[in-house]
PAFIKE-412630 format. One line per 5 residues: number of its first residue (from 1); their letters; for each residue y, x negated, z negated of N, C-alpha, C, CB. Coordinates in steps of 0.02 Angstrom, whole numbers, plus 50000, padded with zeros to 5 digits. Atoms other than C-alpha are relative to their C-alpha. Glycine has a CB too. Example, Ala and Ser with C-alpha at 12.3 -4.5 7.8 and 13.67 -1.06 7.14 Angstrom:
1) AS) 49941,49955,50000,49775,49385,49610,50060,49955,50000,50001,50050,49938; 49941,50042,50003,49947,49316,49643,50055,50039,49963,50023,49980,50071
//
This chain:
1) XXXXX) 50049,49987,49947,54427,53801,47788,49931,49975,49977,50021,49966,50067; 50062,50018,50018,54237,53805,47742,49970,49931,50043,49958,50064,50011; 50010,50054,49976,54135,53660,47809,49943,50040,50079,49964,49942,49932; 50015,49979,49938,54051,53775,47945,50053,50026,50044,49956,50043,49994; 49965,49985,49919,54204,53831,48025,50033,49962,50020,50042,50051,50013
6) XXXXX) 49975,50052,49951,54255,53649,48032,49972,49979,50051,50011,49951,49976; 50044,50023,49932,54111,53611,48131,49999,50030,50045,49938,49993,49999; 49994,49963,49920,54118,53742,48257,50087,49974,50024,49990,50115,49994; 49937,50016,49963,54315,53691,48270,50002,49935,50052,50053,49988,49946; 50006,50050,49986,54264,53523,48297,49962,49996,50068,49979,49971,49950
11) XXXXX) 50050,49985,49940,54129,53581,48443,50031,50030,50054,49942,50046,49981; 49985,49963,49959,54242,53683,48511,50076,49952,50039,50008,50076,49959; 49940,50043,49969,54392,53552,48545,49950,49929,50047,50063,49963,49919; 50052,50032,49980,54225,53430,48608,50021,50038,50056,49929,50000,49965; 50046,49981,49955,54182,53549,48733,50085,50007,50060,49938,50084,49969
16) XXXXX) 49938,49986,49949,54375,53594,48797,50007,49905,50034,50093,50039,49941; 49985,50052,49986,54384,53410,48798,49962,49972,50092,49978,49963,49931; 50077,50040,49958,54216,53352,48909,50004,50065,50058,49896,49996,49937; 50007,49976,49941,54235,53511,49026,50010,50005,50067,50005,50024,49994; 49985,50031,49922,54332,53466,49165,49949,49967,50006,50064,49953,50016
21) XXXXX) 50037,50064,49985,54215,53308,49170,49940,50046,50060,49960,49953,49911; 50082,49981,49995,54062,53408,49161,49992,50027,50064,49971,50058,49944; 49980,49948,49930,54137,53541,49313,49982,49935,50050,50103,50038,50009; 50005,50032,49956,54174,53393,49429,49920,49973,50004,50052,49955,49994; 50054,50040,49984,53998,53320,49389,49943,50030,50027,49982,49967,49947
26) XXXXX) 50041,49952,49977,53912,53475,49427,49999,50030,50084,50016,50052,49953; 49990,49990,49932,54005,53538,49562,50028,49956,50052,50032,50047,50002; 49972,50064,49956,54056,53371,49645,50080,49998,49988,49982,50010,50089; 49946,50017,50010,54216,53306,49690,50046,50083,49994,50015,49946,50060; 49952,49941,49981,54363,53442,49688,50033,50016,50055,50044,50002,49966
31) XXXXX) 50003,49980,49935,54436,53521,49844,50066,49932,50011,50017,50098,50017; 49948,50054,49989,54569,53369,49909,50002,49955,49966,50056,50016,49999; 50025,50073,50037,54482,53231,49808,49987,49954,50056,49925,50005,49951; 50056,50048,49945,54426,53075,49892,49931,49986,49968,50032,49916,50017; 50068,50051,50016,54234,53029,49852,50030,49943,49973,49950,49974,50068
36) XXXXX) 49974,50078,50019,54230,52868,49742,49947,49971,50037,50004,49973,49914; 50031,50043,49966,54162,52729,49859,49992,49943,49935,50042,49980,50071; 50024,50054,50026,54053,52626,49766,49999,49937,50047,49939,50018,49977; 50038,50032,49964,54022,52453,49802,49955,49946,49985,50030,49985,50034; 50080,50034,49995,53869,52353,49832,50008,49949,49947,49974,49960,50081
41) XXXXX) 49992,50049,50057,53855,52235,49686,49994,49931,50035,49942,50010,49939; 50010,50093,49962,53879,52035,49728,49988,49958,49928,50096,49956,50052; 49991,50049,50040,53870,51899,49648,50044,49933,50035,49929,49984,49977; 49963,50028,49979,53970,51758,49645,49970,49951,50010,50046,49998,49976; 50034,50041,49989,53897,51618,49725,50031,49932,50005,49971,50020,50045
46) XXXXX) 49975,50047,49958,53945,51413,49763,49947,49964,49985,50069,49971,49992; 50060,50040,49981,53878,51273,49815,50012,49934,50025,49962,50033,50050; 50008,50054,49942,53856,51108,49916,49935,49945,49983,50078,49953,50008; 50083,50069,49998,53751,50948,49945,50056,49950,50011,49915,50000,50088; 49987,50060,49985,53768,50761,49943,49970,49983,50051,49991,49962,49958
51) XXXXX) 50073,50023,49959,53641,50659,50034,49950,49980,49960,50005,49941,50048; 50043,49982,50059,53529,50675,49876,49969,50049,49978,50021,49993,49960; 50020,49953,50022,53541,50823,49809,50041,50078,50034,50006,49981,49928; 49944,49937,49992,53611,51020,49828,49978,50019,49955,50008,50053,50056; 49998,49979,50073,53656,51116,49703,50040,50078,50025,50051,49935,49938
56) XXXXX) 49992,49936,49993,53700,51309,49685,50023,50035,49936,49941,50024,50024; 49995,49958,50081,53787,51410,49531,50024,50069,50018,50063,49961,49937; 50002,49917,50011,53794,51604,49505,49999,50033,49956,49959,50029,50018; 49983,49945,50065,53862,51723,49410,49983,50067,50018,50079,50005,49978; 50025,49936,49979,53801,51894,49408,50009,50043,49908,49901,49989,50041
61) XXXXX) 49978,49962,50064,53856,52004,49244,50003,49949,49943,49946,50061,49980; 50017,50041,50052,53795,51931,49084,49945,49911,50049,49942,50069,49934; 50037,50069,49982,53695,51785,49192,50035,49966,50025,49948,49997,50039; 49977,50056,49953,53728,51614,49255,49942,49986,50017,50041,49940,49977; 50032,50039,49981,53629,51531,49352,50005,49932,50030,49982,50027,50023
66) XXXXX) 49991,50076,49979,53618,51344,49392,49939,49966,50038,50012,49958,49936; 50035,50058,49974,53523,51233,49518,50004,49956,50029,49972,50003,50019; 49990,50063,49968,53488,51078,49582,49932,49964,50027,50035,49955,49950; 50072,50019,49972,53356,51023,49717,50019,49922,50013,49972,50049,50078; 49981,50065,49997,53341,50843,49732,49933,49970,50054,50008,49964,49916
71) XXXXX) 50013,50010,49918,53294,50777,49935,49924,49981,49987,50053,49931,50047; 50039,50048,50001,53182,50644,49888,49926,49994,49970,50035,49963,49977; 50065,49986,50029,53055,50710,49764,49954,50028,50028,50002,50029,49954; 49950,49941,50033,53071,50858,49799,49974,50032,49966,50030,50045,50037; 49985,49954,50117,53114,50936,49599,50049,50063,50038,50089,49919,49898
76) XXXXX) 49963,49960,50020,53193,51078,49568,50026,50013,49937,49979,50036,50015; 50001,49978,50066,53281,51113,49413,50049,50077,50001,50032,49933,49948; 49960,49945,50007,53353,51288,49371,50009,49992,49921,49966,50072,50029; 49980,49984,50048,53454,51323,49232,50029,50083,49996,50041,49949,49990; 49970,49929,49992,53483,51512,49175,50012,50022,49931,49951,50054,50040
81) XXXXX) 49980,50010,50083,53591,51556,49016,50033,50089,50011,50078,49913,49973; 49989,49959,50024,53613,51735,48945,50037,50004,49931,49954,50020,50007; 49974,50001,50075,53742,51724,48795,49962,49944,49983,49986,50068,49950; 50034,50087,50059,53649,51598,48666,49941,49983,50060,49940,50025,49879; 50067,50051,49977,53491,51585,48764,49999,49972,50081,49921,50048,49989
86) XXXXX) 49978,50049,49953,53456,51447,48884,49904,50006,50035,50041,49908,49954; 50076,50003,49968,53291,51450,48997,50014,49925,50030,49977,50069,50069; 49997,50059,49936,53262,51258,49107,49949,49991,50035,50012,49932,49981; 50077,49990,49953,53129,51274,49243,49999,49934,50044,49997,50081,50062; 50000,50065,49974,53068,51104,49334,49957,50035,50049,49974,49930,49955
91) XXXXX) 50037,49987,49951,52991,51147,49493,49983,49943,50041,50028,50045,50033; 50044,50043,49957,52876,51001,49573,49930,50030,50052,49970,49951,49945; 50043,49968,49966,52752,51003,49697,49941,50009,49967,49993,49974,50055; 50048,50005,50030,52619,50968,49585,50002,50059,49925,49998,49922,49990; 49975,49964,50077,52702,51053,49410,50027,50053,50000,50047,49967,49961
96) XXXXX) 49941,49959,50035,52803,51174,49338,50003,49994,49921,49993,50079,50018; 50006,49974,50057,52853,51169,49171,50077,50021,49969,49960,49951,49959; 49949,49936,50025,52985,51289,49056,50011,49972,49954,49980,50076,49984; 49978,49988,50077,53083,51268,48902,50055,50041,49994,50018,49938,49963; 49963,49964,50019,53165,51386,48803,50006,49975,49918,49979,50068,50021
101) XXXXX) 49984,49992,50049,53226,51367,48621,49969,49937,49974,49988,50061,49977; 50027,50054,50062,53167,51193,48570,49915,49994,50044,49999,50048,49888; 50068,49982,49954,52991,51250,48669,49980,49976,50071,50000,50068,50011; 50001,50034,49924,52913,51168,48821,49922,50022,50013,50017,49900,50005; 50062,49972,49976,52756,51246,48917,50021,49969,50069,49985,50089,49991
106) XXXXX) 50023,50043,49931,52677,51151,49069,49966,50042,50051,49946,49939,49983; 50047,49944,49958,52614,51281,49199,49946,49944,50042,50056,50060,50067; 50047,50027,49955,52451,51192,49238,49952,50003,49981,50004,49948,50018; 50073,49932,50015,52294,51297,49189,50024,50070,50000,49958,49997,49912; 50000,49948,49992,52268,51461,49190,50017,50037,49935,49947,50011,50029
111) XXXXX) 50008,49980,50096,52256,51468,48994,50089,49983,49985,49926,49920,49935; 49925,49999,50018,52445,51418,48995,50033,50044,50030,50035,49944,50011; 49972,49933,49993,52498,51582,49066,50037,50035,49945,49951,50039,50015; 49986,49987,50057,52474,51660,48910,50065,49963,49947,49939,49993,49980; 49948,50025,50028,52578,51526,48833,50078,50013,50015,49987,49945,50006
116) XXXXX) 49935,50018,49959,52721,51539,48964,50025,50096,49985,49982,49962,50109; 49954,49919,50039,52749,51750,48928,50004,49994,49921,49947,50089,50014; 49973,50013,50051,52751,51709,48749,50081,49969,49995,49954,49963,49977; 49954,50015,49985,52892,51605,48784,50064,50028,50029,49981,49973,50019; 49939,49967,49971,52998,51706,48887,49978,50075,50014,50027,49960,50071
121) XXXXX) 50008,49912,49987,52944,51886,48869,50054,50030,49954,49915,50038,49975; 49935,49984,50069,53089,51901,48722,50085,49981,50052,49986,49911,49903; 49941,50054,49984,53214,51785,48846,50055,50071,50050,49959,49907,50066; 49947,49975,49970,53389,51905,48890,50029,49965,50066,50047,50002,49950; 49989,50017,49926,53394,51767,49028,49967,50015,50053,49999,49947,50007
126) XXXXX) 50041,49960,49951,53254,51813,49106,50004,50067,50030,49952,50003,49978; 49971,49923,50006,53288,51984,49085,50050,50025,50068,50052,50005,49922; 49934,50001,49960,53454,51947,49173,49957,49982,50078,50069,49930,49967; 50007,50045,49947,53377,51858,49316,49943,50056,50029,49976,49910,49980; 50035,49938,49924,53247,52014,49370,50038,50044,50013,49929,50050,49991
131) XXXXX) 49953,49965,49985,53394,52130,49345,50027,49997,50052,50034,49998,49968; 49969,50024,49936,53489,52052,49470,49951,49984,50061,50038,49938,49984; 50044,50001,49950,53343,52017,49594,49993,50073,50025,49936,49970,49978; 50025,49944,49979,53295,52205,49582,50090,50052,50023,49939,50033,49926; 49962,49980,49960,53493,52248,49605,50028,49989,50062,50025,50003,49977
136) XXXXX) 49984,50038,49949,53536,52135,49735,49965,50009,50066,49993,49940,49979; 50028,50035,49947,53390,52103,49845,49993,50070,50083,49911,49964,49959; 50000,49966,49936,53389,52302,49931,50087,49995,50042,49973,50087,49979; 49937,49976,49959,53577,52295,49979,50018,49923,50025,50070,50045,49949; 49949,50062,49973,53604,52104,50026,49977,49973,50071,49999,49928,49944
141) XXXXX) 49996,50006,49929,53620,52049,50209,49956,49945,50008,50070,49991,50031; 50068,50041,50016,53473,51909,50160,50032,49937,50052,49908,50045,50026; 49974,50062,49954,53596,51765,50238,49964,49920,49948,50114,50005,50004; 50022,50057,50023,53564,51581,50183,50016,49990,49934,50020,49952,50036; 49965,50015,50039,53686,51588,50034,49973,50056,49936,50072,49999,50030
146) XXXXX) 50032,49948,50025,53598,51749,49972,49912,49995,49989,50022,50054,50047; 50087,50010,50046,53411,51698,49980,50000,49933,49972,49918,50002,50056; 49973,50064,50045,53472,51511,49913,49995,50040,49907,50109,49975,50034; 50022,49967,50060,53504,51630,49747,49944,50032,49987,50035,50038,49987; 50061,49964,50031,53368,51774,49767,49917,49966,50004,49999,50072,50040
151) XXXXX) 50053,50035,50021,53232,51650,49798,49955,49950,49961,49998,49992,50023; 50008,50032,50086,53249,51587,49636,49999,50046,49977,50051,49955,49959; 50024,49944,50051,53265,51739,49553,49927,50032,50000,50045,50058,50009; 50048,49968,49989,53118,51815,49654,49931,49938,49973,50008,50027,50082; 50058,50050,50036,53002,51628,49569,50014,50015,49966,49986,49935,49996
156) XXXXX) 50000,49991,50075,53073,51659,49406,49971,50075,49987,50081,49990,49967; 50036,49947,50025,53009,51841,49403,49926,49999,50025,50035,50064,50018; 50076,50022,49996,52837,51763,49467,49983,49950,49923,49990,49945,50084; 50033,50029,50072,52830,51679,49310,49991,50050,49963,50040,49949,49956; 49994,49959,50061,52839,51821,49193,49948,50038,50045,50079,50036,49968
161) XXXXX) 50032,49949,49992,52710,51926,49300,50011,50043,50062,50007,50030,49948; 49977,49957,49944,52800,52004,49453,49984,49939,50062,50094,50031,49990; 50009,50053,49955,52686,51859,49553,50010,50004,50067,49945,49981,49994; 49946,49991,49941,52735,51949,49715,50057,50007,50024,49998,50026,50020; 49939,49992,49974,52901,51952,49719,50026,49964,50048,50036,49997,49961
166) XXXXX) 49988,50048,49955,52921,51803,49804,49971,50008,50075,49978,49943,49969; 50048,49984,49935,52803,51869,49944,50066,50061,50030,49897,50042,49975; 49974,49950,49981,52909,52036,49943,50062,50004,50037,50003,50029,49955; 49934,50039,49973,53081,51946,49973,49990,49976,50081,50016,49926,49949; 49996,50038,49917,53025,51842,50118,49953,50069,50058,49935,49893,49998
171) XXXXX) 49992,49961,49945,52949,51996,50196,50059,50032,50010,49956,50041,50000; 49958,49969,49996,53089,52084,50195,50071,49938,50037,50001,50037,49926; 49957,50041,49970,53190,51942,50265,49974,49987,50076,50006,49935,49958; 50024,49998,49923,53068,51944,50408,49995,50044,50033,49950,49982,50014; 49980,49947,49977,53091,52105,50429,50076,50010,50030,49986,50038,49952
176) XXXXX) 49945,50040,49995,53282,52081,50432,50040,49981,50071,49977,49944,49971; 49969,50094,49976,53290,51924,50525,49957,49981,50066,49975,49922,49924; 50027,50002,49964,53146,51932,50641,50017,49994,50085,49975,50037,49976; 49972,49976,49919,53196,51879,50835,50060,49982,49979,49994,50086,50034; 49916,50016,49988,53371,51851,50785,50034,49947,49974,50043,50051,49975
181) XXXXX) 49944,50044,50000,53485,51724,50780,50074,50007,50002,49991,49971,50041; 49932,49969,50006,53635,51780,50703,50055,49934,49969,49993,50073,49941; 49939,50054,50012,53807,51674,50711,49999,50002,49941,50071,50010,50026; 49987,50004,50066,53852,51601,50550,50049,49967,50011,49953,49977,49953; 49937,50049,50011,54030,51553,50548,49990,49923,50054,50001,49976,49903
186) XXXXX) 49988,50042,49944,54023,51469,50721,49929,49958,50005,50071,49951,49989; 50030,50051,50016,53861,51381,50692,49916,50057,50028,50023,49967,49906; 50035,49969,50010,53722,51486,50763,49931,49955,50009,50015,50053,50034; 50060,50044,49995,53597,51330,50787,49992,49977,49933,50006,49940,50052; 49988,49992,50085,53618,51305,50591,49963,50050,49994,50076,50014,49966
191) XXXXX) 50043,49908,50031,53558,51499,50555,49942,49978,50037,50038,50103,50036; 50044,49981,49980,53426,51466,50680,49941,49948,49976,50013,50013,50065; 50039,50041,50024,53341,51315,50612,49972,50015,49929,50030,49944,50004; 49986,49985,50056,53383,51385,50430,49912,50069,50003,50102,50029,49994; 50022,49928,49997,53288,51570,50496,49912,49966,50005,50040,50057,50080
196) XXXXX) 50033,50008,49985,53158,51471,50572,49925,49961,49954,50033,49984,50041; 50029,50038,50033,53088,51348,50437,49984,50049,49934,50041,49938,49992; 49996,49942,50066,53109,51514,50306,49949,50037,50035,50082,50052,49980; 50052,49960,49961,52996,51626,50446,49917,49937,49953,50022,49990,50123; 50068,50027,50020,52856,51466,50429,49985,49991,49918,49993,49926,50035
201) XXXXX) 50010,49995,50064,52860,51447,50252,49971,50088,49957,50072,49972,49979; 50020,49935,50008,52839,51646,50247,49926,49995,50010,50035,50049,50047; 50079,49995,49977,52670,51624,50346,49967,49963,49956,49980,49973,50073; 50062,50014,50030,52603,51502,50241,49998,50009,49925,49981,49935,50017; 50002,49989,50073,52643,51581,50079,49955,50062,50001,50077,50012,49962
206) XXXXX) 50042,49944,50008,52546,51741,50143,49946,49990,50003,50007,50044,50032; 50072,50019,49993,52391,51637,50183,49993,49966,49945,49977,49961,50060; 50025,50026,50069,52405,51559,50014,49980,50043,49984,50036,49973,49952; 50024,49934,50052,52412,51719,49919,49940,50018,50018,50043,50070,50003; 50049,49963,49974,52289,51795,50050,49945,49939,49955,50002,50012,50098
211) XXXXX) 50051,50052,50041,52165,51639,49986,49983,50022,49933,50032,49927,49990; 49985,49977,50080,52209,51672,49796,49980,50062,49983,50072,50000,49979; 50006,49905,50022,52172,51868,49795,49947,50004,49965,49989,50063,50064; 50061,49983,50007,51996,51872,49763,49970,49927,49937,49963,50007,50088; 50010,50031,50048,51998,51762,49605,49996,50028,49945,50032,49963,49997
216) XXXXX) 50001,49969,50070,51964,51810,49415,50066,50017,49990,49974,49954,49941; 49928,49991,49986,52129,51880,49368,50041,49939,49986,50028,50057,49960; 49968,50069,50016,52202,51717,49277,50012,49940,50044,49964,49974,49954; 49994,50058,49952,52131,51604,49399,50056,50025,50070,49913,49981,50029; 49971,49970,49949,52214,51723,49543,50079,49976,49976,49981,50086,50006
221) XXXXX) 49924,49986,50030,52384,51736,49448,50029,49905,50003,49995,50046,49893; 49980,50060,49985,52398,51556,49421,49989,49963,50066,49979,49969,49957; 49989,50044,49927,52349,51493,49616,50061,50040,50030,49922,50002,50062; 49954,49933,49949,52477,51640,49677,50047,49953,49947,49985,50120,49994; 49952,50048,50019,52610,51538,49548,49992,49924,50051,49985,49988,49914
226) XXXXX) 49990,50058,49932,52574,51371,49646,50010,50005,50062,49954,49965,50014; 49964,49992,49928,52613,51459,49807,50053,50017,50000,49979,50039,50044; 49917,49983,50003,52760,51512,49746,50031,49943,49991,50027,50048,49943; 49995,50066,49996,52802,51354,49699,50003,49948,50061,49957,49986,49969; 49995,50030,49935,52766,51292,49873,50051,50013,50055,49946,50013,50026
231) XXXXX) 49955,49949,49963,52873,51420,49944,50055,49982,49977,49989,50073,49991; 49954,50007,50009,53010,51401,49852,50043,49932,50004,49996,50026,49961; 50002,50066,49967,53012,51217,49876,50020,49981,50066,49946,49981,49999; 49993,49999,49923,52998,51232,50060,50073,50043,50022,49925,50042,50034; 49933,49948,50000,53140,51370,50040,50077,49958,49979,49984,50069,49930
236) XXXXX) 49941,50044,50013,53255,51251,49959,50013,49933,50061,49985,49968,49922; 49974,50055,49963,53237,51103,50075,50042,50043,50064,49933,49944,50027; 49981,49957,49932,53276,51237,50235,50064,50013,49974,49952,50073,50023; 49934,49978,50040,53430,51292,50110,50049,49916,50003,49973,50031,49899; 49945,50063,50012,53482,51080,50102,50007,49980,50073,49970,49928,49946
241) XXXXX) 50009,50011,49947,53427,51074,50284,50085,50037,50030,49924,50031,50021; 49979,49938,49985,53560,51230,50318,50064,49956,49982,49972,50075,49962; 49957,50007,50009,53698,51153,50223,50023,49944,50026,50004,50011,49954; 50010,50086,49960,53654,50956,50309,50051,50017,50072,49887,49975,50033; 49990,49965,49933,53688,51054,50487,50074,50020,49994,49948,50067,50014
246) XXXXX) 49935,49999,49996,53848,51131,50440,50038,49951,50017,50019,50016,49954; 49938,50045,50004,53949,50978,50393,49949,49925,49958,50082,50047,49940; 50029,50048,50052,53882,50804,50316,50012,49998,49936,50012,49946,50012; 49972,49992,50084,53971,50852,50155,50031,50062,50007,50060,49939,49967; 49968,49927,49991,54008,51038,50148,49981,50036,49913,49951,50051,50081
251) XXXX) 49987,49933,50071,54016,51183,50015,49961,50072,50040,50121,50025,49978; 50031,49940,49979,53932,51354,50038,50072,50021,50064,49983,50064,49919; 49934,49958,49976,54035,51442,50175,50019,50051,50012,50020,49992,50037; 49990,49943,50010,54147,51564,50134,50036,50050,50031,50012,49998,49959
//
């Protein structure tokens, strides 16, 4: 057999192969199929507090995520690991600073911007961590245990440049959430203190930004990072507040 009428043989057992597929994909399911029900992507979340600290870990495909807010400072540290690489973010009220690979950048000028996307514009953790913000944040029911994770993801993609995200999240939670006080596993004065301290922290992250807009772009970009920073801060204590209320020593609940 010549070497052209292997290739058409070869095209032609391809095509018998892939056609069913192709039929169903064209013309939908077949007559007495069921639809395949997708579903909503999660992540796996846990959690609890001492009377020190809380802490939170998450898995979501290739990501972990790790944190730990601590009462007294209040720090934040996140940890977020993609295969080999390792990001560690310190969140103070005053600071922020990042390391990745041996590397440590201090977010505190405007001129260390530049430094800080050098750093993590390469990082598969990062990567991981807007992935999951941008899959997660339209389909999740925006409970305590759910913006505990996406309001870390939605600061970490304010570092790299997506400085509203963190704005975008908490509208959409006030959208949501607005007026209601929804039971949480028997506890609806818990959700409502939780809803309530997340609403004020909303308002005064929009009168930060609003402040910040009308700055050079650098200077803008970096005061809109320190409100995120404020926010997310304020977001975590309402998150240790949330878990305090449950139980004096509790776990996320599932």
């Amino acid at each position: 057999m010549g070497i052209r009428a292997l290739r058409m043989t070869t095209l032609l057992v391809a095509l018998a192969t892939f056609a069913p597929v192709a039929g169903v994909a064209e013309g939908g399911p077949r007559a007495g199929s069921s639809p395949v029900q997708r579903q909503p992507p999660k992540a796996t979340i846990k959690g609890g507090h001492d009377q020190k600290s809380a802490w939170l870990t998450a898995e979501y495909r290739e990501l972990q995520l790790r944190k730990r807010s601590e009462k007294a400072s209040p720090a934040i540290t996140i940890e977020l690991r993609a295969g080999t690489d390792l990001v560690t973010i310190s969140v103070a009220p005053k600071n922020v600073v990042v390391w990745r690979g041996g590397r440590r950048v201090a977010v505190d000028s405007p001129t260390a911007l530049q430094s800080l996307q050098q750093l993590l514009g390469s990082s598969p953790a990062i990567f991981g961590v807007r992935a999951m913000l941008s899959d997660l944040e339209p389909v999740s029911a925006l409970d305590a245990p759910d913006m505990a994770l996406l309001s870390t993801a939605a600061f970490v993609a304010s570092l790299v440049g997506d400085v509203g995200a963190p704005l975008r999240l908490a509208d959409r939670f006030m959208e949501k959430h607005r007026g209601i006080f929804r039971q949480v596993r028997g506890s609806s004065y818990c959700w409502g203190s939780y809803s309530s301290e997340v609403s004020s922290a909303w308002n005064d992250l929009q009168a930060c930004m609003d402040d910040a807009e009308y700055r050079g772009f650098f200077r803008s970009a970096y005061e809109r990072l320190a409100c995120n920073a404020v926010w997310i801060l304020r977001s975590e204590s309402a998150w240790f507040q949330y878990l305090k209320c449950l139980s004096p020593l509790s776990a996320i609940p599932q």
